[in-house]
Phi, psi and omega in degrees: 000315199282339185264343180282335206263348177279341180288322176290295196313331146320309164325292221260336166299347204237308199305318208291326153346310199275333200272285203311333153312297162310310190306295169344296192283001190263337202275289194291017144295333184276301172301336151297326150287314180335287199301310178275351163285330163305274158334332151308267199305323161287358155313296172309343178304262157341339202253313171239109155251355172292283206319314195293318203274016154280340175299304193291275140041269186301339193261309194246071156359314208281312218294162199252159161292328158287325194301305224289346189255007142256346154347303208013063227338086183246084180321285185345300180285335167302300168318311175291323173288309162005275180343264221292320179304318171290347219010085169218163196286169171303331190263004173272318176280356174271337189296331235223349152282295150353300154308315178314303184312320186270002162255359175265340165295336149331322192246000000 
């Protein structure tokens, strides 16, 4: 009697382990793809940026035709002219390059 309850208590002390193991391995393979589906597409960004920045353009009216030519689809600097033409923080202006992103992957 005394070796089932210790066998239960081995058990139930090793699943939850064995689930958070499993759990580890998975995630940052999903979060790497996520990051080269990214990096993809702002490749193609960057590769036709004549085309784009009429895009870009249209959703942040405020940005100059120099913000766009130095931008040259560099998310990072699009974030950053964002930033500083709206004056809003950087996690505002990433929210909203984020959002962008996913109706230009839409189309």
């Amino acid at each position: 009697m005394r070796s089932i309850a210790i066998l239960a208590a081995v058990t139930v002390a090793i699943l939850p382990i064995a689930g958070h193991a499993q759990t580890t391995t998975t995630a940052p393979s999903t979060g790497t793809s996520m990051k080269q589906d990214m990096d993809t597409m702002w490749a193609k960004i960057k590769g036709s940026w004549t085309q784009t920045k009429g895009a870009v353009k249209e959703q942040w009216g405020k940005l100059t035709d120099d913000d766009l030519m130095e931008i040259q689809g560099r998310r990072e600097k699009l974030v950053g002219k964002i930033q500083t033409r709206y004056a809003i923080s950087q996690e505002q202006a990433d929210a909203q390059v984020s959002g962008w992103e996913q109706k230009y992957r839409s189309n």
